[in-house]
C-alpha positions as CSV (number, residue, x, y, z in Angstrom):
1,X,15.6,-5.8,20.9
2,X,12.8,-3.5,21.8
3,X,14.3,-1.0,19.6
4,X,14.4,-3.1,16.6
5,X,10.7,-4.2,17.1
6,X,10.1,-0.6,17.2
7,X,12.6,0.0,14.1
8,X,10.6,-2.8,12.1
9,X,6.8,-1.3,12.7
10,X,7.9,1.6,11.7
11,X,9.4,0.9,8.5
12,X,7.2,-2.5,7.4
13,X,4.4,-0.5,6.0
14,X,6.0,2.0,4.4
15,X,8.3,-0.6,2.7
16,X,5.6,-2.8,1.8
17,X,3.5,0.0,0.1
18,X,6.1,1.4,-1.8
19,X,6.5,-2.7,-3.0
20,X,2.9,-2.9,-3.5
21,X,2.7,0.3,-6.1
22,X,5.6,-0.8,-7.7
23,X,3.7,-4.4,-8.0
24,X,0.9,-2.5,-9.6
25,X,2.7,0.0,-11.6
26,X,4.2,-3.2,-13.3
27,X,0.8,-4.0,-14.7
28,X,1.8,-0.8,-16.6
29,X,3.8,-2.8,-18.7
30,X,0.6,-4.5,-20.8
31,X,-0.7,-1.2,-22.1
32,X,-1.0,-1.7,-25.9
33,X,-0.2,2.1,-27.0
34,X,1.7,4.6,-25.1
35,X,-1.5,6.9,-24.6
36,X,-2.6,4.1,-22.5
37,X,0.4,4.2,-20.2
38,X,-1.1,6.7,-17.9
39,X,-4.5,5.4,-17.5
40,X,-2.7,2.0,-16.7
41,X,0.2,3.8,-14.3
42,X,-3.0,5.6,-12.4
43,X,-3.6,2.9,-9.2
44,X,0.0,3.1,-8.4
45,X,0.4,6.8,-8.6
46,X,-2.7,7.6,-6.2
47,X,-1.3,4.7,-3.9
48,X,2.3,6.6,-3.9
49,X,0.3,9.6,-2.8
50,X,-1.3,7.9,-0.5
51,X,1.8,6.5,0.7
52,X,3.3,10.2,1.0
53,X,0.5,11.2,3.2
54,X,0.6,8.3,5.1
55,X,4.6,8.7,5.8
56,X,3.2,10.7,9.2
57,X,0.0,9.4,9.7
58,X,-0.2,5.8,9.0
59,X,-4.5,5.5,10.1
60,X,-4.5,7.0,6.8
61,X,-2.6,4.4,4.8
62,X,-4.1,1.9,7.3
63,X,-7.9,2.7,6.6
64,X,-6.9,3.3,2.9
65,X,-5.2,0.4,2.1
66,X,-7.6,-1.6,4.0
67,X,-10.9,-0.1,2.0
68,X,-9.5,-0.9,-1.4
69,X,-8.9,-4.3,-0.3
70,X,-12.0,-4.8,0.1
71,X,-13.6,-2.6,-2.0
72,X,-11.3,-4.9,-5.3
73,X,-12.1,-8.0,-3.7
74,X,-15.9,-6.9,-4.0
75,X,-15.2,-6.0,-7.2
76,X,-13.5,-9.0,-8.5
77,X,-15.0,-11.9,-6.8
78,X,-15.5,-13.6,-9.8
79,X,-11.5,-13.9,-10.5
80,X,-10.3,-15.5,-7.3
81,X,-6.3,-15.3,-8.4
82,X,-7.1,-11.5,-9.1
83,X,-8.4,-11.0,-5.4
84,X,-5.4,-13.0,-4.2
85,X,-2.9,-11.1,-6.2
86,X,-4.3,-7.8,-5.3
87,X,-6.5,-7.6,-2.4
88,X,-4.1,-9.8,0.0
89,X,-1.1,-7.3,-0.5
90,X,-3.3,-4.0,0.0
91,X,-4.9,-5.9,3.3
92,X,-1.3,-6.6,4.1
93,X,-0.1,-3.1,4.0
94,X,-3.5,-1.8,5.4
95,X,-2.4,-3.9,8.6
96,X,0.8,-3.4,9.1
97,X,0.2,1.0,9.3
98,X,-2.6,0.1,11.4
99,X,-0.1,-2.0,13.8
100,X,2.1,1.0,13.1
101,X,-0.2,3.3,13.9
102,X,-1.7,1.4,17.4
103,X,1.8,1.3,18.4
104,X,3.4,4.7,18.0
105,X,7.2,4.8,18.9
106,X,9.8,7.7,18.8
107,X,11.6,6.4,16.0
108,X,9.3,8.2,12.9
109,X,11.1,9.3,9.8
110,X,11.6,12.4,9.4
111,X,9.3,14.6,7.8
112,X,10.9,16.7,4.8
């Protein structure tokens, strides 16, 4: 049992991220002209970076994640559904590599 508690903080936040960029690179998906794909693909491409550098340090993707929760729930506090839909998944996955992170265990994926 221990080992799949250990098995689980490990992989939650990375899993989550990776779900969360995806989330956000679907927003993608509105840009009117093609030029605009890029500027709309941009959040979820510095997250997946983040993401990699977090991979073996997960304070990173904990204080990360964490400050642009906040930081678009600052930002947004007018739109209420936009700080839910945004801001509660980033806190989410700001957690979890913090718990990661507080918690170390032997079982890291490797680092390629």
């Amino acid at each position: 049992m221990r080992e799949r508690s250990s098995s689980l903080r490990v992989w939650v936040p990375r899993i989550f991220a990776i779900l969360v960029c995806v989330f956000l690179g679907l927003f993608a998906l509105d840009a009117a002209a093609p030029s605009e794909l890029a500027a709309h693909l941009a959040p979820a491409l510095v997250l997946l970076v983040v993401v990699a550098v977090s991979w073996r340090r997960e304070w990173v993707g904990g204080l990360v994640f964490t400050a642009l929760a906040a930081a678009y729930a600052y930002v947004a506090r007018g739109h209420v559904s936009w700080v839910l839909a945004i801001s509660i998944p980033l806190l989410i996955v700001g957690v979890t590599y913090l718990w990661s992170w507080r918690h170390p265990t032997t079982l890291r994926p490797a680092a390629h």
